[in-house]
C-alpha positions in Angstrom: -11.4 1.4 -39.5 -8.8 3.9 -40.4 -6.2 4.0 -43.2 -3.0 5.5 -41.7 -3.6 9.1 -43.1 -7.5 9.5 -42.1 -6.0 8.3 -38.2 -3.8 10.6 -38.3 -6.1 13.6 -39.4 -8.2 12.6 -36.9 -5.7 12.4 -34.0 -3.4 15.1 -34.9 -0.4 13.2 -34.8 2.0 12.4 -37.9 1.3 9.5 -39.7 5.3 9.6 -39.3 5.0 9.6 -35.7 2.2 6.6 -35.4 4.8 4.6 -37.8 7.3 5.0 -35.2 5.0 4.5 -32.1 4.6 1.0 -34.5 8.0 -0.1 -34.8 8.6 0.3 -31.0 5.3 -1.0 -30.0 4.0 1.6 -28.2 0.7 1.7 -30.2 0.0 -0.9 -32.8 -2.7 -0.7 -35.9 -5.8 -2.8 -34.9 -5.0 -4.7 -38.1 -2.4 -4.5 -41.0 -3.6 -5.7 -44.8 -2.8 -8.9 -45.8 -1.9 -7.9 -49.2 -0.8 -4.7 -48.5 0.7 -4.0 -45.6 -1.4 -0.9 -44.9 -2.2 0.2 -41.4 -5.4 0.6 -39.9 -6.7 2.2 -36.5 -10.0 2.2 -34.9 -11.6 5.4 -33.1 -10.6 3.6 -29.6 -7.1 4.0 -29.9 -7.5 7.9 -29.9 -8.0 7.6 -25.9 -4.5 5.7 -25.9 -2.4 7.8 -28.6 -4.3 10.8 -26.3 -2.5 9.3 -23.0 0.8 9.0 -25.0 0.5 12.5 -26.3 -0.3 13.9 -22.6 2.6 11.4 -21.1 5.3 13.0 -24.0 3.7 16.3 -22.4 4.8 15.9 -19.3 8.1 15.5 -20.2 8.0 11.2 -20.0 10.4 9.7 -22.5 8.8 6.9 -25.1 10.8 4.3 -22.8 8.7 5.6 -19.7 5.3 6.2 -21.4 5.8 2.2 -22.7 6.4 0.8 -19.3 3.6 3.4 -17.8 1.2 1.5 -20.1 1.7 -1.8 -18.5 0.8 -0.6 -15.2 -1.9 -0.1 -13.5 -3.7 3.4 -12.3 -2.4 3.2 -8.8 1.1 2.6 -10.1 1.2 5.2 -12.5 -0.3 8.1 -10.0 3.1 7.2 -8.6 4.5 7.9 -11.1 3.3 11.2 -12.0 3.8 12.2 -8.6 7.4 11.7 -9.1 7.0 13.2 -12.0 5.5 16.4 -11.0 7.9 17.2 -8.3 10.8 16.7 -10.9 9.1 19.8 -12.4 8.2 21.6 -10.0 12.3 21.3 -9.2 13.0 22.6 -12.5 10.4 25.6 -12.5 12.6 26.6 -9.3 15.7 26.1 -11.3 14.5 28.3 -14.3 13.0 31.3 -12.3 16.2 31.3 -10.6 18.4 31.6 -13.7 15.6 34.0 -15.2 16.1 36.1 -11.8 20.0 36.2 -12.0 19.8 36.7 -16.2 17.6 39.8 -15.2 20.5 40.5 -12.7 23.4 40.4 -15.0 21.1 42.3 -17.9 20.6 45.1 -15.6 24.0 45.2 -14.5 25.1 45.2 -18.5 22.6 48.2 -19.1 24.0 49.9 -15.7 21.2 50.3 -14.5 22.3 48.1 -11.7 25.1 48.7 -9.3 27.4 45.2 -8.7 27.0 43.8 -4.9 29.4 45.0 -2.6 30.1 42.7 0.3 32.1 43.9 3.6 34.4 40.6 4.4 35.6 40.8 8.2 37.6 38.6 10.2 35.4 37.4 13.3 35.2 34.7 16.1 33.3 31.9 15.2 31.8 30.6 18.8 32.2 27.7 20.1 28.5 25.5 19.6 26.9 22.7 20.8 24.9 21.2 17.2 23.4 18.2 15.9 23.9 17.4 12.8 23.3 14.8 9.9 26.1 13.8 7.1 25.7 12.4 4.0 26.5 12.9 0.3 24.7 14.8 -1.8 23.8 16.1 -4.9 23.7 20.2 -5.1 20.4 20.8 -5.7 17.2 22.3 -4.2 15.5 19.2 -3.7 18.1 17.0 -1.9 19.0 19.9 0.4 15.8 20.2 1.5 15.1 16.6 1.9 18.4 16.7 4.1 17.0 19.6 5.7 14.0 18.0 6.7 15.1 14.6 7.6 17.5 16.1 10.3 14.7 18.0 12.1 13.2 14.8 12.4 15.9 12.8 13.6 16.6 16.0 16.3 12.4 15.6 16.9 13.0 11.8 17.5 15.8 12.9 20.4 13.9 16.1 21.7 16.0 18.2 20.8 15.2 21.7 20.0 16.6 24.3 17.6 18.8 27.3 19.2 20.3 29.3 16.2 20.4 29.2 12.8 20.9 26.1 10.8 24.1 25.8 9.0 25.7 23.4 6.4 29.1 22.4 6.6 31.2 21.1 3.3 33.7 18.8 3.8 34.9 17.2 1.1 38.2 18.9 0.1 36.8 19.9 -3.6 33.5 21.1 -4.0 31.3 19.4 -6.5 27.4 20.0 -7.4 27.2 16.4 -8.4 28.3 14.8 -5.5 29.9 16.4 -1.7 29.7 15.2 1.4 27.9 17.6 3.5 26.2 18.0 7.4 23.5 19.9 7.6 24.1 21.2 11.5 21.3 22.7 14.0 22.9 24.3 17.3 21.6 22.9 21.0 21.3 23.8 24.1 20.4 20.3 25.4 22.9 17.2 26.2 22.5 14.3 24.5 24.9 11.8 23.5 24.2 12.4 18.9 24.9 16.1 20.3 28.7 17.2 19.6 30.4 20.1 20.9 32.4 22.0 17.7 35.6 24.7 19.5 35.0 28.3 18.2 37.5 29.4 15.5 38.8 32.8 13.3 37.2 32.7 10.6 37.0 35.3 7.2 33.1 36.3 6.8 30.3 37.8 4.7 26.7 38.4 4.9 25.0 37.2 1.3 21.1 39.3 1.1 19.3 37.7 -1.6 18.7 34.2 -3.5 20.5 31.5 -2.5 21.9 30.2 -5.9 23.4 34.0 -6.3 25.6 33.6 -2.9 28.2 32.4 -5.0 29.2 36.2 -5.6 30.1 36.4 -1.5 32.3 33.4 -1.9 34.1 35.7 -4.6 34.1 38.3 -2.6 36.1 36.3 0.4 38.5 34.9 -2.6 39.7 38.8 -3.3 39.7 39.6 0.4 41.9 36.3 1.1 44.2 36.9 -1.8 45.2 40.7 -0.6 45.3 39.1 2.9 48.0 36.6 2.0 48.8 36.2 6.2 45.7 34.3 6.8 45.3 31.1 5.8 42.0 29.1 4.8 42.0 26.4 7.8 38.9 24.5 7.9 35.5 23.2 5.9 33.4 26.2 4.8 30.0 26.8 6.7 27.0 28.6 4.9 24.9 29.6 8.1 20.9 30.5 6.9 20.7 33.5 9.6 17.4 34.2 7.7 15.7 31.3 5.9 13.0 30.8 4.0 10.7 30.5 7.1 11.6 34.0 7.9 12.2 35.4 4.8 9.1 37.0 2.7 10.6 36.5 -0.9 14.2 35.4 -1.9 15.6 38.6 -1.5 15.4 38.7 1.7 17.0 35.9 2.5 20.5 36.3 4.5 23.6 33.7 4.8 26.5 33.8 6.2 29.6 32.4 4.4 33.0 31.3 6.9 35.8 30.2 5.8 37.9 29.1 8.9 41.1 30.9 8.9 44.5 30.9 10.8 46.9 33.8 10.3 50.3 33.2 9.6 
């Protein structure tokens, strides 16, 4: 066996750490002395205090990693499947800030021009769309799962896409932890889940580029509706994906349309 120090030598962890990994029972000694009260390991445990360290790794807390233990290896493939697409969601979410920090540096330096949008007033057509409601949480991963389990509820009905999918918001606030959203496809066919929306007026812009930077064409309405004080905002906003991610080759190319429904006074 191992006295405390010589374990943790060996396993590169602090003897600190293995006295807290102790007291919560994560990983016990094999035996404590009697008389002493000393710790002591044996070389076996370094395959379990190495499964702890890889677990901490991959961004488990000590909470997780202790109920992890108790399972067993089907159970905890699970796990790490869930685990791994929480990650893969936040690699998304830090090349996107590091693409709009670039942005804004450039912009700083000068060495980019700010985007220019051209907000018009246009006739939104009346279309025929099915669509699927429900609150959500503003992030990539429940939009997409949205995303998808529409086209398989419009699969389910035969129903094929005829334009671009759009997302409606109609909660009167917007929040990013919770809104009530539909996520619409337009029709051509009849069926009775198919609803017919009336065409409107409504203020416009085209965003080009990455989706979490469109936020710069809904400034762009705000000015245009605020030196514009005889129209009216009238209706839940629609962000309409005229060129998606199927279509587009990298984020910059993607292009969404943001309408405001409007009604002029």
């Amino acid at each position: 066996m191992f006295t405390i120090g010589e374990f943790s030598k060996l396993s590169r962890v602090s003897a600190r750490m293995l006295r807290h990994y102790d007291r919560i029972g994560l990983l016990n000694p094999a035996n404590v002395g009697e008389e002493n009260g000393y710790r002591y390991y044996e070389a076996s445990q370094l395959n379990t205090l190495k499964q702890i360290e890889t677990w901490k790794g991959y961004g488990f807390t000590l909470a997780q990693i202790s109920d992890l233990c108790r399972l067993v290896p089907e159970e905890q493939l699970r796990w790490l499947q869930v685990q791994r697409s929480r990650l893969d969601d936040q690699i998304r979410d830090l090349q996107r800030n590091l693409r709009r920090m670039e942005n804004e540096i450039r912009f700083m330096e000068g060495t980019q021009m700010q985007r220019e949008y051209d907000v018009i007033v246009m006739e939104n057509p009346a279309q025929k769309v099915f669509g699927l409601r429900r609150n959500i949480s503003m992030n990539g991963q429940e939009i997409h799962g949205l995303i998808q389990d529409m086209k398989k509820e419009a699969e389910k009905r035969g129903l094929k896409q005829a334009g671009p999918l759009q997302m409606v918001y109609l909660d009167e606030e917007f929040s990013h932890e919770n809104t009530e959203v539909e996520i619409q496809m337009q029709v051509n066919e009849e069926h009775p889940d198919v609803k017919s929306i009336p065409g409107c007026i409504c203020a416009a812009a085209i965003h080009t580029g990455p989706l979490e930077e469109v936020q710069d064409a809904y400034g762009a309405i705000c000015r245009w509706l605020q030196e514009h004080p005889e129209y009216h905002m009238a209706g839940p906003t629609i962000e309409r994906y005229l060129k998606d991610e199927r279509m587009a080759r990298t984020p910059e190319e993607l292009e969404t349309g943001i309408l405001f429904p409007v009604v002029k006074i």
